[in-house]
KOLVEX-577182 format. One record per atom (N, C-alpha, C, CB): x negated, y, z; atom name. Coordinates in steps of 0.2 Angstrom, whole numbers, plus 5000, padded with zeros to 4 digits. Glycine has a CB too. Example, Ala and Ser with C-alpha at 12.3 -4.5 7.8 and 13.67 -1.06 7.14 Angstrom:
REM residues 2
4934:4972:5039:N
4938:4978:5039:CA
4934:4984:5039:C
4943:4978:5045:CB
4936:4989:5035:N
4932:4995:5036:CA
4936:5000:5039:C
4930:4997:5029:CB
//
This chain:
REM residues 237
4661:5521:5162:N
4658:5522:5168:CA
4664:5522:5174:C
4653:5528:5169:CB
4665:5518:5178:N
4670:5519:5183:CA
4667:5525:5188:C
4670:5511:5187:CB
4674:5527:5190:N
4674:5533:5194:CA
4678:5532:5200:C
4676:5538:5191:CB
4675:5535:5205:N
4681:5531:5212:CA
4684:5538:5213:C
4678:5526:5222:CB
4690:5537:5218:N
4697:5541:5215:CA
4692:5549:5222:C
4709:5536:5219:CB
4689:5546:5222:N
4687:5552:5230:CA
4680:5552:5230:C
4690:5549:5240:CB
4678:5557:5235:N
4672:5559:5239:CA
4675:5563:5244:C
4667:5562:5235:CB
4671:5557:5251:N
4674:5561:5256:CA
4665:5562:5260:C
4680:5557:5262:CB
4664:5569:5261:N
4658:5569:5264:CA
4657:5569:5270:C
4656:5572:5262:CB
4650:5567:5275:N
4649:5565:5279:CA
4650:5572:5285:C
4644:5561:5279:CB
4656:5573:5290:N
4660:5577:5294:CA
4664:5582:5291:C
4656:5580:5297:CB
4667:5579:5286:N
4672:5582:5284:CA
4677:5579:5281:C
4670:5586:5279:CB
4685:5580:5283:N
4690:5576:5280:CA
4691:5576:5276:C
4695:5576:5281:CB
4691:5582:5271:N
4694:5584:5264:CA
4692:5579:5260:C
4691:5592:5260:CB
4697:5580:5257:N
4696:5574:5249:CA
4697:5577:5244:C
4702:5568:5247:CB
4692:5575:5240:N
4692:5581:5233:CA
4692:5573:5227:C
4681:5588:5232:CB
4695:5577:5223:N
4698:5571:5217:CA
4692:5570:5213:C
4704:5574:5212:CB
4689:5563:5210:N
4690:5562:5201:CA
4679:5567:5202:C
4701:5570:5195:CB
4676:5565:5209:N
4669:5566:5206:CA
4665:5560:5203:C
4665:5568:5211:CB
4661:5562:5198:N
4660:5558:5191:CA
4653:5558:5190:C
4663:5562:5185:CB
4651:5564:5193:N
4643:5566:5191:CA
4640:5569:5198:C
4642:5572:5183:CB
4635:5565:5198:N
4630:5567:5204:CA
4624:5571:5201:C
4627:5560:5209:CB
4622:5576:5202:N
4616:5580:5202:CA
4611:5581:5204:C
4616:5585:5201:CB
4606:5579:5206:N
4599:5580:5209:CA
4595:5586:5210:C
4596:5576:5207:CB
4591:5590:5215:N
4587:5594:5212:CA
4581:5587:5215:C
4587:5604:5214:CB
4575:5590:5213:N
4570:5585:5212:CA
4564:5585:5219:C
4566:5587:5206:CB
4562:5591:5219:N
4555:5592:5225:CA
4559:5591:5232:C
4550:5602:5226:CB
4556:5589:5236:N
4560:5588:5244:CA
4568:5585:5243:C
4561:5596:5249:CB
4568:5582:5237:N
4574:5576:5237:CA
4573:5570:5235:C
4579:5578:5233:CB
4571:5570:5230:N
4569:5565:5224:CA
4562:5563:5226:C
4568:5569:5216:CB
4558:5569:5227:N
4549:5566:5229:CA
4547:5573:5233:C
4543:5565:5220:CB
4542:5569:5239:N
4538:5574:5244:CA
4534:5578:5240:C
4534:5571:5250:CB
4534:5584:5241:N
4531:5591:5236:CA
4524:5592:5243:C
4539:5601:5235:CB
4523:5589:5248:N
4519:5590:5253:CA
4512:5592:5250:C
4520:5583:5257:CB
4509:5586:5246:N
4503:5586:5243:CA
4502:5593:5240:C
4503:5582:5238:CB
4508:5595:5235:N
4505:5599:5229:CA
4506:5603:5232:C
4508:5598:5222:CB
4510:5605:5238:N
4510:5613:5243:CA
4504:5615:5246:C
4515:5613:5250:CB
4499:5610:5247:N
4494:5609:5250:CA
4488:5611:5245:C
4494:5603:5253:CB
4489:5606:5239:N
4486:5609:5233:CA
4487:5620:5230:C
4490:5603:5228:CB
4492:5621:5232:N
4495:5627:5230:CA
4489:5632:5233:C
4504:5629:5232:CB
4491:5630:5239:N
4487:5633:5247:CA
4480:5634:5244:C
4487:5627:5255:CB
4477:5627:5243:N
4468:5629:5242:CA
4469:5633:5235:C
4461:5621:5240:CB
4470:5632:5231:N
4471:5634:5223:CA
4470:5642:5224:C
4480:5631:5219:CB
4476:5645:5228:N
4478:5652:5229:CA
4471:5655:5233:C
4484:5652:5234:CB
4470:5651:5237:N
4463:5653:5243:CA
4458:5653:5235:C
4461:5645:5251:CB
4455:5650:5233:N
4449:5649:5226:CA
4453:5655:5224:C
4448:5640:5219:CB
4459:5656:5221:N
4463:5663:5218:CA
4458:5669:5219:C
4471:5664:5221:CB
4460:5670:5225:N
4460:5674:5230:CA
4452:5679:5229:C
4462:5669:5238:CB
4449:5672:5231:N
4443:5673:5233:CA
4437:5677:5228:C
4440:5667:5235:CB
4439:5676:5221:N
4437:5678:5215:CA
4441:5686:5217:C
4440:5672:5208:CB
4442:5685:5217:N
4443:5693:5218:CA
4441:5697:5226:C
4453:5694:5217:CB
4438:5695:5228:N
4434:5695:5236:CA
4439:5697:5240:C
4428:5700:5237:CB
4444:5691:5242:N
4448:5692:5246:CA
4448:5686:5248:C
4455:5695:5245:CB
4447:5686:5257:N
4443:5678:5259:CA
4448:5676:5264:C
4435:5677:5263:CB
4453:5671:5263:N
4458:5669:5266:CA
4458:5662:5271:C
4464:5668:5261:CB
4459:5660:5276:N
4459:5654:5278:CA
4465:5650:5275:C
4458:5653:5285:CB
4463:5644:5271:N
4468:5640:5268:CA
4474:5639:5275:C
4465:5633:5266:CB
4472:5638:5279:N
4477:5637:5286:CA
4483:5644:5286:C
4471:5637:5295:CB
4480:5651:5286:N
4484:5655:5287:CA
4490:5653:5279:C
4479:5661:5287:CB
4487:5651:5272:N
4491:5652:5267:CA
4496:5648:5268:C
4487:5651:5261:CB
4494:5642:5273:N
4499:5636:5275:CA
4504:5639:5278:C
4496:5630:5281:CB
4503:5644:5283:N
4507:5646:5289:CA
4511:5651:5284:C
4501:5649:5297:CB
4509:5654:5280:N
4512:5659:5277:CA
4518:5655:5271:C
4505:5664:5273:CB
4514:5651:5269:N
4520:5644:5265:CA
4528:5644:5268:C
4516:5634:5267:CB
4527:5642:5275:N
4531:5638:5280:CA
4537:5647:5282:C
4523:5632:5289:CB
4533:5651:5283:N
4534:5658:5284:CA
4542:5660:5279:C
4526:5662:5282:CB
4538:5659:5273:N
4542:5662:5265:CA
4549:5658:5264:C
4536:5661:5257:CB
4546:5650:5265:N
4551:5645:5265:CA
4558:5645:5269:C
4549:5640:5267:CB
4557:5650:5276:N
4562:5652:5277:CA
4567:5655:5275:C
4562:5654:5280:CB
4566:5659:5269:N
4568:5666:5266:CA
4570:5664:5259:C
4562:5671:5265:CB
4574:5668:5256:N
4577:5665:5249:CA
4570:5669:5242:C
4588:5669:5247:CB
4570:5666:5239:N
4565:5665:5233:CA
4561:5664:5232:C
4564:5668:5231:CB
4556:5666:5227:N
4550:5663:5227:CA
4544:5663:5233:C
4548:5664:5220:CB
4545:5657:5235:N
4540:5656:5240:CA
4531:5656:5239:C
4542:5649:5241:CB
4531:5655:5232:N
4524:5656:5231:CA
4521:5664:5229:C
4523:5651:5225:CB
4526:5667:5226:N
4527:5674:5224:CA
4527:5677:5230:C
4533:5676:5220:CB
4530:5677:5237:N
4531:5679:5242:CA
4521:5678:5246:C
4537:5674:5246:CB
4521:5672:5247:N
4513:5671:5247:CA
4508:5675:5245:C
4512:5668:5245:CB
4508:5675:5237:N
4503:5678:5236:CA
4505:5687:5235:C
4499:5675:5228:CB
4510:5689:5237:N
4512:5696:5238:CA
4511:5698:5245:C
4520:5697:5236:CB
4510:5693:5250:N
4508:5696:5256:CA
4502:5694:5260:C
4513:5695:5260:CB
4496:5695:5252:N
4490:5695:5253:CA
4484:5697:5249:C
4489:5690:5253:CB
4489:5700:5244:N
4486:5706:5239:CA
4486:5712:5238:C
4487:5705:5233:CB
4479:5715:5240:N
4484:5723:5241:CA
4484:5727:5235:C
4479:5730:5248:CB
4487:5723:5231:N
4491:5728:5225:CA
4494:5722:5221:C
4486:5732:5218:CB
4500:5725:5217:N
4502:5722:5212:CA
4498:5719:5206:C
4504:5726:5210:CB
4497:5722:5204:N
4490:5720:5198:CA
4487:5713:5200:C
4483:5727:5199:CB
4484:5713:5206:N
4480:5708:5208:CA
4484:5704:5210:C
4475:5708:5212:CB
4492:5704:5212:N
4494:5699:5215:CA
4499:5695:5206:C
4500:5702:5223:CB
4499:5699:5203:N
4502:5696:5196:CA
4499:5691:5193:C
4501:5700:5191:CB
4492:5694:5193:N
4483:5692:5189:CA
4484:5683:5192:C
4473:5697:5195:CB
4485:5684:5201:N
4485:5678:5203:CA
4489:5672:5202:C
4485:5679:5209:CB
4494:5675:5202:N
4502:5671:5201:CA
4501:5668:5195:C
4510:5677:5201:CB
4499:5670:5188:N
4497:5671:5185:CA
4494:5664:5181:C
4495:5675:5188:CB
4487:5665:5186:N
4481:5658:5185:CA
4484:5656:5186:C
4474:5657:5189:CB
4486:5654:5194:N
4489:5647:5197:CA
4493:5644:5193:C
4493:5647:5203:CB
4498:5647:5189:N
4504:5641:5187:CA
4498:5638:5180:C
4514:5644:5184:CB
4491:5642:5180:N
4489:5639:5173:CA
4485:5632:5176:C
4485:5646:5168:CB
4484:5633:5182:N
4479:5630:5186:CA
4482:5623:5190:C
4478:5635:5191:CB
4487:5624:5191:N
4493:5621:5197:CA
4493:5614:5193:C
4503:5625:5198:CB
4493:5609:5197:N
4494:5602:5196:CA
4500:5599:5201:C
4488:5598:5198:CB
4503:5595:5199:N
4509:5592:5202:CA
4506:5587:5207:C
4514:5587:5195:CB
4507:5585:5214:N
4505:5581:5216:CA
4511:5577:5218:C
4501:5583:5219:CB
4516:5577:5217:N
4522:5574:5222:CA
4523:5567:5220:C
4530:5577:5222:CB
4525:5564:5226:N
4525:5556:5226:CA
4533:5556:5227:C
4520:5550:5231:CB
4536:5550:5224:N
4544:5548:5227:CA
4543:5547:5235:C
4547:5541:5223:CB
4549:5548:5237:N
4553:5547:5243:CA
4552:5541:5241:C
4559:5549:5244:CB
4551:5534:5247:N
4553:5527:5246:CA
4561:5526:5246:C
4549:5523:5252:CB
4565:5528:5246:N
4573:5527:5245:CA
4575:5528:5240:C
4577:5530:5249:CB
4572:5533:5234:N
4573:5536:5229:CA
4577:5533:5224:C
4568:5539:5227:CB
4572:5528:5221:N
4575:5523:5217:CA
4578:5518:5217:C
4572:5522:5214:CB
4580:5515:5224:N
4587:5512:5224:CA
4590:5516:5224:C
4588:5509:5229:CB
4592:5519:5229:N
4598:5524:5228:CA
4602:5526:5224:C
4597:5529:5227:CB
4597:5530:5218:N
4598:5531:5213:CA
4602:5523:5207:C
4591:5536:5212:CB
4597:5519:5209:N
4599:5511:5205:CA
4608:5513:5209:C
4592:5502:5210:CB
4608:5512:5216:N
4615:5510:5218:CA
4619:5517:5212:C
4616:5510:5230:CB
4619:5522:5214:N
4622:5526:5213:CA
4627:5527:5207:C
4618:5527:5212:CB
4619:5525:5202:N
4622:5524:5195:CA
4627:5520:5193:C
4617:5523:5192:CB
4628:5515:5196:N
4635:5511:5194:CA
4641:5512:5194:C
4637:5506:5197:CB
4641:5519:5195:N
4646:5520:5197:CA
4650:5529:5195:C
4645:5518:5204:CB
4640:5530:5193:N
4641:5538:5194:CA
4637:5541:5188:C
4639:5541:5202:CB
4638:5547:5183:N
4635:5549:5179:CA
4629:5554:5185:C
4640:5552:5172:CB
4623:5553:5180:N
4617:5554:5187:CA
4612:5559:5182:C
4613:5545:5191:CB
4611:5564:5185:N
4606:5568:5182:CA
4603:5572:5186:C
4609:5571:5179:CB
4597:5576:5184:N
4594:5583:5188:CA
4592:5588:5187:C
4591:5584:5191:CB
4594:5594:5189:N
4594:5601:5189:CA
4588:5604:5193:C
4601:5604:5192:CB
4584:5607:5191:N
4575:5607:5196:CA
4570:5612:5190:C
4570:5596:5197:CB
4570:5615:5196:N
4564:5620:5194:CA
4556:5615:5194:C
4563:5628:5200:CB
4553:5615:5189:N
4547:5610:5190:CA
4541:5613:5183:C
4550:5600:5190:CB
4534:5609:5186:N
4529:5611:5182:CA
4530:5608:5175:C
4522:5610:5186:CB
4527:5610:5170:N
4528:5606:5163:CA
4525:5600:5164:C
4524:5609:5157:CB
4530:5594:5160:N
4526:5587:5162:CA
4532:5583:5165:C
4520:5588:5169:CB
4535:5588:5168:N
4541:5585:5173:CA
4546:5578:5170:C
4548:5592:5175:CB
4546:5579:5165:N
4550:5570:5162:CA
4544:5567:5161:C
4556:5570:5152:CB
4540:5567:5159:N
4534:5561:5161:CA
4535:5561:5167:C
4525:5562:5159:CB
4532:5565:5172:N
4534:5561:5177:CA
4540:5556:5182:C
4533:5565:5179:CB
4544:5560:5180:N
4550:5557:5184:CA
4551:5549:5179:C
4558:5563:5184:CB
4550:5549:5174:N
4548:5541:5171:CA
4544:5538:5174:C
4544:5540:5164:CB
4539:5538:5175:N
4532:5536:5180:CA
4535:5535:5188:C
4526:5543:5180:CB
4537:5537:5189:N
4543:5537:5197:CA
4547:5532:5197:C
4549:5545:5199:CB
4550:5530:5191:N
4555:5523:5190:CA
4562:5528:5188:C
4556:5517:5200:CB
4562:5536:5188:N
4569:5539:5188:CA
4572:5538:5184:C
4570:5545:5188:CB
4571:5537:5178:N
4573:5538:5171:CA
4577:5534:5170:C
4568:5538:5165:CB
4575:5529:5172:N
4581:5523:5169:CA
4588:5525:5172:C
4580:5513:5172:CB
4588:5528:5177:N
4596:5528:5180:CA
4598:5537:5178:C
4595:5527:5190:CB
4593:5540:5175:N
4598:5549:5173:CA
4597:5550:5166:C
4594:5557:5176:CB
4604:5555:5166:N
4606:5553:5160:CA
4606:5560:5158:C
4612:5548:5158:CB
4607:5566:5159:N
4606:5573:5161:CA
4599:5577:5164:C
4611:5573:5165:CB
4596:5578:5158:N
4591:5584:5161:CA
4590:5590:5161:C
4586:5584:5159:CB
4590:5593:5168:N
4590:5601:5166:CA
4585:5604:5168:C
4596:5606:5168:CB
4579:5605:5165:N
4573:5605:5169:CA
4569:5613:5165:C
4568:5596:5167:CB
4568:5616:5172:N
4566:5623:5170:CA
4560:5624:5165:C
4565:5627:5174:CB
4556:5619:5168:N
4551:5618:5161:CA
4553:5615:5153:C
4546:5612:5163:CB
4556:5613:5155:N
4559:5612:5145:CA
4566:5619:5145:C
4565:5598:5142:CB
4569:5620:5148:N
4574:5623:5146:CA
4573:5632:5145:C
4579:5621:5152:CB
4568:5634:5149:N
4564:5641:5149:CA
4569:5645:5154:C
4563:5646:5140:CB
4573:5643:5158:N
4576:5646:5163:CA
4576:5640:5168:C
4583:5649:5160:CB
4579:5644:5176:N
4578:5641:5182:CA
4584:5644:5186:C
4570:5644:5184:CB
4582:5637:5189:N
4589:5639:5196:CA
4586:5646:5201:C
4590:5631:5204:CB
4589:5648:5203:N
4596:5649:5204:CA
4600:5652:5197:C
4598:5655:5212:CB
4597:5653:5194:N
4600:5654:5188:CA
4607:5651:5188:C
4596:5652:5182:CB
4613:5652:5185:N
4618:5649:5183:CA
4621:5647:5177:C
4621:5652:5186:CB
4616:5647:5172:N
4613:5645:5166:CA
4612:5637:5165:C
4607:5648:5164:CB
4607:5635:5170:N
4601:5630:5171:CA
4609:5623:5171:C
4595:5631:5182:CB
4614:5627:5179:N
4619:5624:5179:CA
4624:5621:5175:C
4621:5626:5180:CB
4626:5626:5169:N
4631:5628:5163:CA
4629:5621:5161:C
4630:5635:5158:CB
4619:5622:5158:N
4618:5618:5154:CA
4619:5610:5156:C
4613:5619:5152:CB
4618:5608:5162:N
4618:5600:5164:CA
4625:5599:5163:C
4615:5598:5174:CB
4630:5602:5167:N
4637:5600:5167:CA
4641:5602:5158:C
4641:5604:5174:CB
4639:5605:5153:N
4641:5604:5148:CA
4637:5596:5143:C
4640:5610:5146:CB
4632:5598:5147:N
4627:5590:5143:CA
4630:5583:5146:C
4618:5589:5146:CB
4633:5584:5152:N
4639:5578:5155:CA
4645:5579:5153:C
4640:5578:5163:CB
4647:5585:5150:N
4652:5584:5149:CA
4658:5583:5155:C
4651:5579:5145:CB
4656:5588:5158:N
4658:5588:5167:CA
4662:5594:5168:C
4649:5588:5172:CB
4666:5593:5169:N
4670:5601:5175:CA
4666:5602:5181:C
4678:5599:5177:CB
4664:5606:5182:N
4661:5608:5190:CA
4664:5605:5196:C
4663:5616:5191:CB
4672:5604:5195:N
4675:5601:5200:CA
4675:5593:5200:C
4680:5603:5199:CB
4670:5593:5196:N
4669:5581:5195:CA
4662:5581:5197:C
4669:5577:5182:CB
4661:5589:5199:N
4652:5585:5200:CA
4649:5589:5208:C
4643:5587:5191:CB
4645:5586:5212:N
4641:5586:5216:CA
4631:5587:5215:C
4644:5581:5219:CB
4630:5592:5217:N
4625:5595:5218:CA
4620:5593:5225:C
4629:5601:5217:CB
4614:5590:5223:N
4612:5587:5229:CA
4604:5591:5226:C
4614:5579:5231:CB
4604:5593:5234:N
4598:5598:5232:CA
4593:5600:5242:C
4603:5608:5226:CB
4589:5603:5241:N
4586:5605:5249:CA
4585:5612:5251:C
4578:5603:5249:CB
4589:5616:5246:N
4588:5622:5246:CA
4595:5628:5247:C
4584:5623:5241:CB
4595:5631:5251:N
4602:5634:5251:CA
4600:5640:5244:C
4604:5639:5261:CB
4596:5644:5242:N
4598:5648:5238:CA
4597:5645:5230:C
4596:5655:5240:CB
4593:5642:5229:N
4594:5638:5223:CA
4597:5632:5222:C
4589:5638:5220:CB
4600:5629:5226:N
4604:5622:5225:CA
4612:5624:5227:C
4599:5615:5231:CB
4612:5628:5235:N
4621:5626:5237:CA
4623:5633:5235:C
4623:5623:5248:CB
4621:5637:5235:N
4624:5645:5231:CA
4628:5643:5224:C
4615:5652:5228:CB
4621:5642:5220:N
4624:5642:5214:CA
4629:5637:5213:C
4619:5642:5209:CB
4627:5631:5215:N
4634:5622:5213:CA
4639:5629:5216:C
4632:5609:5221:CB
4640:5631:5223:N
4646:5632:5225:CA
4651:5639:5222:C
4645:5632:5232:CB
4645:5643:5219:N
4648:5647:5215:CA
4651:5644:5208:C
4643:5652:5214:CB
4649:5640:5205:N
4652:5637:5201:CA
4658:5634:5199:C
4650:5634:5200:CB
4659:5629:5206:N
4663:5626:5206:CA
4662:5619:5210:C
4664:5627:5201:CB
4655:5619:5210:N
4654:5611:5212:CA
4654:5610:5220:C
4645:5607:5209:CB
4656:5604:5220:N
4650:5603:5229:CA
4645:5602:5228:C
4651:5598:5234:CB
4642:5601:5236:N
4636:5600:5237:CA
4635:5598:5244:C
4633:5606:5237:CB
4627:5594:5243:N
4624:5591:5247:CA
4618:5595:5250:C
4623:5584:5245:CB
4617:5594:5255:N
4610:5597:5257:CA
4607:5593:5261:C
4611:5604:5259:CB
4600:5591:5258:N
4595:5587:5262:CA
4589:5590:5265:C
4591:5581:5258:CB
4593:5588:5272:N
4586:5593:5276:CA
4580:5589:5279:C
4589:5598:5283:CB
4576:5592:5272:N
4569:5589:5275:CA
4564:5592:5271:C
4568:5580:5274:CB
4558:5592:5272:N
4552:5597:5268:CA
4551:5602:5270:C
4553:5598:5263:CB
4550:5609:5268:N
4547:5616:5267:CA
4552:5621:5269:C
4544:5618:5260:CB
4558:5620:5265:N
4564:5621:5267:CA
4570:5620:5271:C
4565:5621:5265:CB
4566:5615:5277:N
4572:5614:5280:CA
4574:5618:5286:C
4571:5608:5281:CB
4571:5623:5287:N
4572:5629:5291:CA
4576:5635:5289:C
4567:5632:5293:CB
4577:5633:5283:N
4581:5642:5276:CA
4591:5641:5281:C
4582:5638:5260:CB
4592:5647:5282:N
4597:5647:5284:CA
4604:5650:5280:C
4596:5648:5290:CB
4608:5646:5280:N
4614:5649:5277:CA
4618:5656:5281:C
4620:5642:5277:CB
4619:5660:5277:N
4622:5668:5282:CA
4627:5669:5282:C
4622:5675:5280:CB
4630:5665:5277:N
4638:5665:5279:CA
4643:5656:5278:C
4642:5672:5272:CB
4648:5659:5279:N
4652:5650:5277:CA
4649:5649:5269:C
4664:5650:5277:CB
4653:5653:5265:N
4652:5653:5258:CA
4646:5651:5255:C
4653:5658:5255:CB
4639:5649:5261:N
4633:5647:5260:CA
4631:5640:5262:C
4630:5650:5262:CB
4638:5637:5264:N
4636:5631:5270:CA
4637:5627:5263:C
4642:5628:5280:CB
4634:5620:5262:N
4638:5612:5260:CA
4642:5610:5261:C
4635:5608:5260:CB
4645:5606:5257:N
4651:5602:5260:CA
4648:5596:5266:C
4655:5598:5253:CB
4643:5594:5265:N
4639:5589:5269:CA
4631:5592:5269:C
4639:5582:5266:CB
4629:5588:5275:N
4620:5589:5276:CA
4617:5580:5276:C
4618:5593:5286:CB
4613:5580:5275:N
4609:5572:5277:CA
4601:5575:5277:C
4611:5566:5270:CB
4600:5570:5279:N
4590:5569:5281:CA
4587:5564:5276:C
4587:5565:5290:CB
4592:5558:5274:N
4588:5556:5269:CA
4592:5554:5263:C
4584:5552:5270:CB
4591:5553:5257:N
4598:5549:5252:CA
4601:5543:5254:C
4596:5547:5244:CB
4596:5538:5257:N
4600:5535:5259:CA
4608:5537:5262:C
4595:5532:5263:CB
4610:5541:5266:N
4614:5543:5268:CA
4619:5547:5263:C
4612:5545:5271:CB
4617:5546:5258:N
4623:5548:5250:CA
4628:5540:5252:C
4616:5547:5239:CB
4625:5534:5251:N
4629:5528:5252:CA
4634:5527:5255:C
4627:5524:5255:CB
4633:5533:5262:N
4637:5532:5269:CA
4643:5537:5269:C
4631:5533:5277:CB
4642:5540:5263:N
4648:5547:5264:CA
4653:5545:5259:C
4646:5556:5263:CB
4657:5537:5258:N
4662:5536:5254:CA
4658:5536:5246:C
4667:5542:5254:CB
4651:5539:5246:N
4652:5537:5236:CA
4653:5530:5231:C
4644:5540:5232:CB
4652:5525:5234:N
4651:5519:5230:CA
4658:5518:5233:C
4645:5512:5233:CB
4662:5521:5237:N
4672:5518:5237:CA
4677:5520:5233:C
4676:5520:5245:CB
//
């Protein structure tokens, strides 16, 4: 697999040597999670209501968009600031992931991209996701172009973990410093790659595109709005 001598990202001079492997996370990169956020929302509300607590799906929306600002689990956040106990907010959390259906569709750029990409670059992704997730991303067109999976559903751990990491970039056979991390989330995508070792990309678009970094040590090496814009920052030179 050829490897070009650089990656220079888009507002930044630095040059960093000898990157090899590109890493993906999946929801608001790979494919709009829009649907299945929306699905979460009524799901939780039916949750909810079985336990006679009557929510307007709109409020759960507004509460979604709310949590997304903030680091962790966004759905855990939700149903924790609508259950007046523990107990009942577990019970809920609970059902849902037993309940939860995937609804996301690819980004239309996704699989070119990723087509261009790959000629050049060992290509994988690191993503917390519901069971199913490698059937899906086959069905999306992904598969043919990754060659690395580190998917929290087959692996029983999850980003931000720094495990989830260990494992993609030993399955590439990758030094931290040969791979880049492209993901939509500052505390489970640019924290951990940058604690590691890796760079990172960050694509702002989706649920999370208001989460704010607190310090430098939290920023990416680059931002973009869509992959297309992976093209434009040197990787195919």
């Amino acid at each position: 697999m050829p490897s070009p001598a650089y990656f220079t990202p888009v507002g930044f001079g630095g040059r960093y040597p000898r990157m090899r492997w590109i890493f993906f996370d999946v929801g608001g990169v790979l494919v709009n999670e829009e649907a299945t956020l929306k699905h979460f929302a009524s799901t939780i509300q039916g949750l909810l209501a079985g336990h006679g607590i009557r929510v307007p799906v709109e409020k759960i929306e507004r509460i979604q968009l709310e949590a997304a600002r903030g680091f962790g689990s966004v759905t855990r956040a939700v149903i924790s600031s609508l259950t007046p106990d523990k107990g009942i907010g577990n019970k809920v959390y609970g059902d849902l992931w037993r309940k939860a259906r995937n609804l996301d569709e690819p980004y239309p750029e996704a699989v070119e991209v990723l087509r261009r990409l790959s000629s050049a670059y060992g290509l994988g992704v690191i993503a917390n996701q519901l069971p199913g997730s490698r059937e899906r991303l086959r069905r999306f067109g992904f598969t043919k172009y990754l060659s690395v999976y580190a998917l929290s559903d087959e692996l029983q751990v999850s980003k931000p973990d720094d495990a989830i990491f260990s494992y993609a970039l030993k399955a590439a056979n990758c030094m931290p410093s040969e791979a880049v991390m492209v993901g939509d989330r500052v505390d489970n995508d640019i924290i951990p790659a940058k604690r590691l070792g890796m760079r990172s990309v960050r694509v702002l678009r989706g649920i999370f595109v208001n989460q704010k970094a607190s310090g430098a040590d939290e920023l990416p090496d680059a931002e973009i709005r869509s992959l297309t814009e992976l093209i434009g920052i040197d990787l195919l030179k």
